[in-house]
C-alpha positions as CSV (number, residue, x, y, z in Angstrom):
1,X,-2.8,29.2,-74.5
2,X,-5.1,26.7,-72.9
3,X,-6.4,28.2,-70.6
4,X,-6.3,32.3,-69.6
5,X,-6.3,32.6,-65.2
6,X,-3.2,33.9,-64.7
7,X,-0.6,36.6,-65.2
8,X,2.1,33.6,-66.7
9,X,-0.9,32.9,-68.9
10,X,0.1,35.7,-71.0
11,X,3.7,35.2,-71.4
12,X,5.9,38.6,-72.2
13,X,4.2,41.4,-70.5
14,X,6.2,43.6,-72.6
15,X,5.1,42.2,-75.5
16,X,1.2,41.2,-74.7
17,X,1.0,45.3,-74.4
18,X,2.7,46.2,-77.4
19,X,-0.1,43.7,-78.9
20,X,-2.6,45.6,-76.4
21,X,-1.9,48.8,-78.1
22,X,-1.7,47.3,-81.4
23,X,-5.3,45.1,-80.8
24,X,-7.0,48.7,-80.1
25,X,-5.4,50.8,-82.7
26,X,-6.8,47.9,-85.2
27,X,-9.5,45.9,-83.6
28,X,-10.8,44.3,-86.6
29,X,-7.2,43.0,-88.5
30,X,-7.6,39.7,-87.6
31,X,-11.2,39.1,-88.2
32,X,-10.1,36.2,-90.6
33,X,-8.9,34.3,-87.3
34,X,-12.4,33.7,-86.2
35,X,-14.3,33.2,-89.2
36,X,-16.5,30.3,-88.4
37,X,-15.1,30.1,-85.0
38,X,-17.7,30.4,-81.7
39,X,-17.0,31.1,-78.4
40,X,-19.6,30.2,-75.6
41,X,-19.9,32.2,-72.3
42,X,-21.0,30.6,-70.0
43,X,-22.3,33.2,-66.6
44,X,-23.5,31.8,-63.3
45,X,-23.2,35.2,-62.0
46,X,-24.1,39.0,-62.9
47,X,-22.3,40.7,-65.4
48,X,-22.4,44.3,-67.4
49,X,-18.9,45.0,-68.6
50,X,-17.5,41.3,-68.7
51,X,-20.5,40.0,-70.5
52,X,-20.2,43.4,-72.8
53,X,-16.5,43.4,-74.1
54,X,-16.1,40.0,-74.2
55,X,-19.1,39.7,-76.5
56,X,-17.4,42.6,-78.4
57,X,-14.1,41.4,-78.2
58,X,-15.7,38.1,-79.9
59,X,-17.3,39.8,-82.8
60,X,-13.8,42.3,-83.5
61,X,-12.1,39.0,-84.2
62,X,-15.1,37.5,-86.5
63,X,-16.2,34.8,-84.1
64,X,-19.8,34.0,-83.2
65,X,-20.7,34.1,-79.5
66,X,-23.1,32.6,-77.8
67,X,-23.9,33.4,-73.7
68,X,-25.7,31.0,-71.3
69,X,-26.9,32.3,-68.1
70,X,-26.7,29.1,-66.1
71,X,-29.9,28.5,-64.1
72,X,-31.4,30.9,-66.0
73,X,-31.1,29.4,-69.7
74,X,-30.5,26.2,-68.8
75,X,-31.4,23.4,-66.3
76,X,-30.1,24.1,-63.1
77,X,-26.5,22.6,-62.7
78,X,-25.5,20.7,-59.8
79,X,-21.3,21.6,-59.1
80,X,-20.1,19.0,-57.0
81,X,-19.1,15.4,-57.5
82,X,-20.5,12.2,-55.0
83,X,-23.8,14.1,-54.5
84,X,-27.1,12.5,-54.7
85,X,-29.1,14.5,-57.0
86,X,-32.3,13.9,-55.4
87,X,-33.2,17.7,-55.2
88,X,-33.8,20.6,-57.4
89,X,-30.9,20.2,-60.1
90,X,-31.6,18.3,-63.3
91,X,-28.4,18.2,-64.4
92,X,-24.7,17.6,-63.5
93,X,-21.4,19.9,-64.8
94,X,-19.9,17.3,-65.5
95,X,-22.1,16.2,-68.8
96,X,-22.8,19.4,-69.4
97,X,-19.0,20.7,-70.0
98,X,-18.3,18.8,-72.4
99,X,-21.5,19.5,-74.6
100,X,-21.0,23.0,-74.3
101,X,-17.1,22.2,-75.4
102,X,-18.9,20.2,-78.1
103,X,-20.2,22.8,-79.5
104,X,-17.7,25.4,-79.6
105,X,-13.8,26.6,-80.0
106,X,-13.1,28.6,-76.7
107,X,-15.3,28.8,-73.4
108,X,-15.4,31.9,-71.3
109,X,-17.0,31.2,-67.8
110,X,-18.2,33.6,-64.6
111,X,-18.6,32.0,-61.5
112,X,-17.8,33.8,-58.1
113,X,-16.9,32.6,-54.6
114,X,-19.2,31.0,-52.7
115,X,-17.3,32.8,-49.7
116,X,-18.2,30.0,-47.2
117,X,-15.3,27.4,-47.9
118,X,-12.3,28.6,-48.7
119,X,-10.8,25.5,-49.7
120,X,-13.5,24.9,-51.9
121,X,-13.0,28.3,-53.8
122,X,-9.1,28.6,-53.6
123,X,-9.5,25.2,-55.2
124,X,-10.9,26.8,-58.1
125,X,-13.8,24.0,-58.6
126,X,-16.3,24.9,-61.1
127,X,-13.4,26.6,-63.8
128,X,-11.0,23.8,-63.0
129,X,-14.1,21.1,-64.5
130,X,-14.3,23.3,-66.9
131,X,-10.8,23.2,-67.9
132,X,-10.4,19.5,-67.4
133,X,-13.8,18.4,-69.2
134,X,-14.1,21.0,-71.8
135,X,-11.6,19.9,-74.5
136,X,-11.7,23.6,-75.3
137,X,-9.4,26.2,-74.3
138,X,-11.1,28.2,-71.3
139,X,-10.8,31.8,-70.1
140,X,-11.9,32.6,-66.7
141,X,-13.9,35.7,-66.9
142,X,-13.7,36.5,-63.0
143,X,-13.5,33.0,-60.8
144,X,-13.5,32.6,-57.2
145,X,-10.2,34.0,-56.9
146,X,-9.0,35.8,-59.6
147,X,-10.4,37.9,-62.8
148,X,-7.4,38.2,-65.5
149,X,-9.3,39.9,-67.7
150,X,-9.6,42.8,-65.7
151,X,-6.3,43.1,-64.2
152,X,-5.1,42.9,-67.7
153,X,-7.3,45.8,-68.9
154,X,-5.8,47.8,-65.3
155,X,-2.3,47.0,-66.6
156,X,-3.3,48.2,-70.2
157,X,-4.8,51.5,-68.8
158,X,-1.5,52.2,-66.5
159,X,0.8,51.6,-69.4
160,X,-1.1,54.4,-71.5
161,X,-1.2,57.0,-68.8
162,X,1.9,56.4,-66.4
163,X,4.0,59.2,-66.9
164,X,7.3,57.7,-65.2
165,X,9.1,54.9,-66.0
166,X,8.0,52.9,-62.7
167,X,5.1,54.6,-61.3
168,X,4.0,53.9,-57.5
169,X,0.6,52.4,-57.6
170,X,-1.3,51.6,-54.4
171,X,-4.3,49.1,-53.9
172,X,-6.6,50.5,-50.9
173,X,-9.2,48.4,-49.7
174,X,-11.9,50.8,-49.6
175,X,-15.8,49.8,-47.1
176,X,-18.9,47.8,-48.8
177,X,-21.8,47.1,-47.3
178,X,-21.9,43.4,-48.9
179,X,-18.8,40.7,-48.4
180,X,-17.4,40.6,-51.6
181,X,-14.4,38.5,-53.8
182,X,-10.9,38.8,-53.5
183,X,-10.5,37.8,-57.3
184,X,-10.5,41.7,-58.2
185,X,-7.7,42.4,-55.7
186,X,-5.8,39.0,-56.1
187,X,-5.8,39.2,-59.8
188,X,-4.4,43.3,-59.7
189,X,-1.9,42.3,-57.1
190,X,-0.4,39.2,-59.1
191,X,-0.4,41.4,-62.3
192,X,0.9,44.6,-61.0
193,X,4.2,41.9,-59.2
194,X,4.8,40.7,-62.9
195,X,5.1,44.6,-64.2
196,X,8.0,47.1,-63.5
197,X,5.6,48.8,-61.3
198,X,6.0,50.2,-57.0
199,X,3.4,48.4,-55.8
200,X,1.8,48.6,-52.1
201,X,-1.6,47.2,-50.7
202,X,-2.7,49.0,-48.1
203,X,-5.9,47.6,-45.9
204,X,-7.5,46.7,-42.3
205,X,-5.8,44.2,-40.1
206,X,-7.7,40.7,-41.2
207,X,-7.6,41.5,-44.8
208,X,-4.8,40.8,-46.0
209,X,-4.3,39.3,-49.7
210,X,-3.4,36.1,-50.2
211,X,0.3,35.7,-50.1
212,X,-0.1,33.4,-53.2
213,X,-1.3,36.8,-55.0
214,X,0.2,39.5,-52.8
215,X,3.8,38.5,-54.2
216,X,6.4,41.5,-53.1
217,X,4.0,43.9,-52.7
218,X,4.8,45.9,-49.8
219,X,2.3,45.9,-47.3
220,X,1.3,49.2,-45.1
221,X,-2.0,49.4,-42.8
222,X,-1.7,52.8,-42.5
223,X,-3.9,54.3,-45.9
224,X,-2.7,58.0,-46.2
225,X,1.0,56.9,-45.1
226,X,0.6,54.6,-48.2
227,X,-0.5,56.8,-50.4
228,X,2.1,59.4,-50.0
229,X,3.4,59.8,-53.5
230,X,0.9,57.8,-55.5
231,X,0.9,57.7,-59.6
232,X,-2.5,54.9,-59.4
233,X,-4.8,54.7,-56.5
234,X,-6.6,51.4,-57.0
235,X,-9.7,51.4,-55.3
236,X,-11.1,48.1,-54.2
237,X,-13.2,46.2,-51.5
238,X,-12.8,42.7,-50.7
239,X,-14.4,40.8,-47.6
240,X,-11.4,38.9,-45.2
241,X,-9.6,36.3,-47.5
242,X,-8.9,34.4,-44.1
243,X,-4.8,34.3,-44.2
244,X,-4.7,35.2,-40.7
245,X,-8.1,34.3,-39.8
246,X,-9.3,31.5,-41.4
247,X,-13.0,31.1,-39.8
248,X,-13.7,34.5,-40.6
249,X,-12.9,34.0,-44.1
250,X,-15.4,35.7,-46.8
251,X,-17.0,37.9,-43.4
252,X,-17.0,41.6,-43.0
253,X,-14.9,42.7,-40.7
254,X,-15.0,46.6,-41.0
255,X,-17.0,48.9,-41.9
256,X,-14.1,52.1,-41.3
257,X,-15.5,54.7,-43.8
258,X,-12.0,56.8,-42.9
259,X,-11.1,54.2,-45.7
260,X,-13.2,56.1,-48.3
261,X,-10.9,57.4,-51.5
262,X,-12.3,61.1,-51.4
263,X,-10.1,64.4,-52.1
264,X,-8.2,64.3,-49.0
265,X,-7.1,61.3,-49.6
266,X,-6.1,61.8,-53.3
267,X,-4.1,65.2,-51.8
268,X,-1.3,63.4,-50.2
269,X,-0.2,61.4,-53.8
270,X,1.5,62.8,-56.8
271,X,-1.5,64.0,-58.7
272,X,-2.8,60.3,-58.9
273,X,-5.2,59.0,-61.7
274,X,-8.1,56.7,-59.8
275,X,-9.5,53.4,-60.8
276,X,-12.1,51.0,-59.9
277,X,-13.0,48.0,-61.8
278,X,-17.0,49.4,-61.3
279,X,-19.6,49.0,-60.6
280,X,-18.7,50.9,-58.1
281,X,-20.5,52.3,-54.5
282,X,-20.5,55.9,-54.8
283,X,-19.7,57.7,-51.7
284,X,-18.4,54.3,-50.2
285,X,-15.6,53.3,-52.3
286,X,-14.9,56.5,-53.8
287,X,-16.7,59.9,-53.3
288,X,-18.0,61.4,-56.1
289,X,-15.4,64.5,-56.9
290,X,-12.9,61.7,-56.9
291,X,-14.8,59.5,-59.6
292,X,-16.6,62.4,-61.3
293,X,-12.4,64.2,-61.6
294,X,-10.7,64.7,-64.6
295,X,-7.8,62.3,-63.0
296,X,-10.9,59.3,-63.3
297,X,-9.8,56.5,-65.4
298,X,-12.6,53.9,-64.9
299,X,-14.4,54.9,-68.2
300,X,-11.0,54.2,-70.2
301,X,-10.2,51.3,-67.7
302,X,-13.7,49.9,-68.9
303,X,-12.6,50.5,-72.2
304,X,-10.1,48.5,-72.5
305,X,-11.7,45.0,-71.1
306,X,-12.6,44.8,-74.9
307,X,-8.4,45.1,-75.6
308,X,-7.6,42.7,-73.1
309,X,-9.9,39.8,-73.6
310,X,-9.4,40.4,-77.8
311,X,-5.5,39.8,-76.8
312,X,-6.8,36.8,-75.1
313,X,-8.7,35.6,-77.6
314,X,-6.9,36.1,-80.8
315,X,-4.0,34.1,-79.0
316,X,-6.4,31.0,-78.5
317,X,-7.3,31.6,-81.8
318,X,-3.7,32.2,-83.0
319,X,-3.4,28.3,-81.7
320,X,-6.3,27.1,-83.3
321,X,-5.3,28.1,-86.5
């Protein structure tokens, strides 16, 4: 594995769970693959559980990790090619990707949507330098569109609680009072159409998923119609990926706290467990006798980001070796 953005990345879902399972019943078997090994992560954005388990995931398997905040550790990178850099940026990606690749085995790298040009972030610019300048293999850990870590860990959690061979699980776009991402949602809906899953996405008019990601899911506006019979609710804002609306692209367009998760809505499925990738807006996304029930899975969701990028990671490794 070269490079970890996908859900094809990972081959066999069948058997990249079985190795889930196996990974977190024995996190520290293969600590003799990363023995003198180092793994760089490289953040230009904010991170509490990415920056966490992938440290931890790192250190299970014997590697060393090393994290640079970009900007904030280092000289301030300048991301696009033909620019003058006359201004405020001391240094160009593309010198710098391949020092950091110099001095490691495997990159991991955070860097969001810009949410102004959506060619620009559907084109993937700063992860694809990264891949194609690096010499390393690369793991995206949450781009502009998509966060395969986490939708990994989701996929992880639903195969340890599903209580039916092919449980229904709904995506609900749920109100935030910032424009956020669609990796979260792109990256759940690609991996939930490569699992023997029901899968629906239920949102607003303007929001709808990239087709590229949305796959077969089956598409309803109306939330609680969608719901009906739910094994997952997957909880999750996103600002207007511009399918249908392309100069709205990365705006707000509602605001509808009907769209809430709270009891009423969690009534109409079949006893549903709840998730969220957090942090989550309280009383926004989800109220809090929905989060705070004992049907909650975002601590075990959490969890298991550790599980998925050590899958991740020892496979790279596995490679290496």
């Amino acid at each position: 594995m070269k490079s970890f953005l996908n859900a094809s990345d990972i081959g066999d879902l069948h058997k990249a769970l079985d190795e889930a399972l196996e990974v977190k019943a024995n996190p520290f078997k293969w600590q003799h693959l990363g023995r003198n090994k180092t793994i760089i992560l490289v953040f230009f954005n904010n991170s509490l559980r990415t920056r966490l388990s992938s440290q931890k995931a790192a250190l299970n398997l014997g590697m060393n990790p090393i994290v640079l905040n970009v900007n904030g550790d280092s000289w301030n990178l300048e991301t696009q090619m033909g620019v003058v850099m006359d201004g405020g940026k001391s240094e160009h990606l593309r010198e710098a990707i391949p020092v950091i690749g110099s001095y490691c085995d495997i990159i991991g790298v955070r860097s969001f949507a810009g949410l102004t040009d959506r060619e620009a972030d559907y084109n993937e610019n700063i992860l694809r330098q990264f891949i194609d300048y690096s010499g390393v293999p690369v793991i995206s850990l949450e781009s502009a569109t998509v966060h395969p870590c986490q939708a990994f860990a989701d996929l992880i959690t639903i195969e340890e609680h599903k209580t039916k061979a092919r449980p229904k699980v709904v995506m609900t776009w749920a109100p935030h009072p910032k424009a956020l991402p669609q990796a979260v949602p792109n990256s759940f809906a690609q991996w939930m159409n490569a699992a023997d899953v029901d899968f629906v996405i239920t949102q607003p008019e303007g929001y709808e998923v990239d087709p590229a990601f949305a796959g077969n899911a089956r598409i309803e506006y109306d939330q609680m119609r969608a719901l009906e019979g739910a094994d997952f609710v997957y909880a999750k804002n996103w600002s207007c990926p511009g399918v249908s609306c392309p100069e709205k692209y990365g705006r707000i367009l509602s605001r509808d706290m009907s769209w809430t998760v709270d009891a009423a809505h969690m009534a109409v499925t079949d006893n549903a467990f709840f998730m969220h990738c957090l942090p989550v807006r309280r009383n926004m996304i989800v109220s809090d006798e929905v989060i705070d029930s004992p049907t909650s899975l975002v601590i075990p969701e959490a969890a298991n980001r550790v599980v998925s990028a050590q899958v991740v990671m020892k496979r790279m490794l596995e490679e290496l070796a």
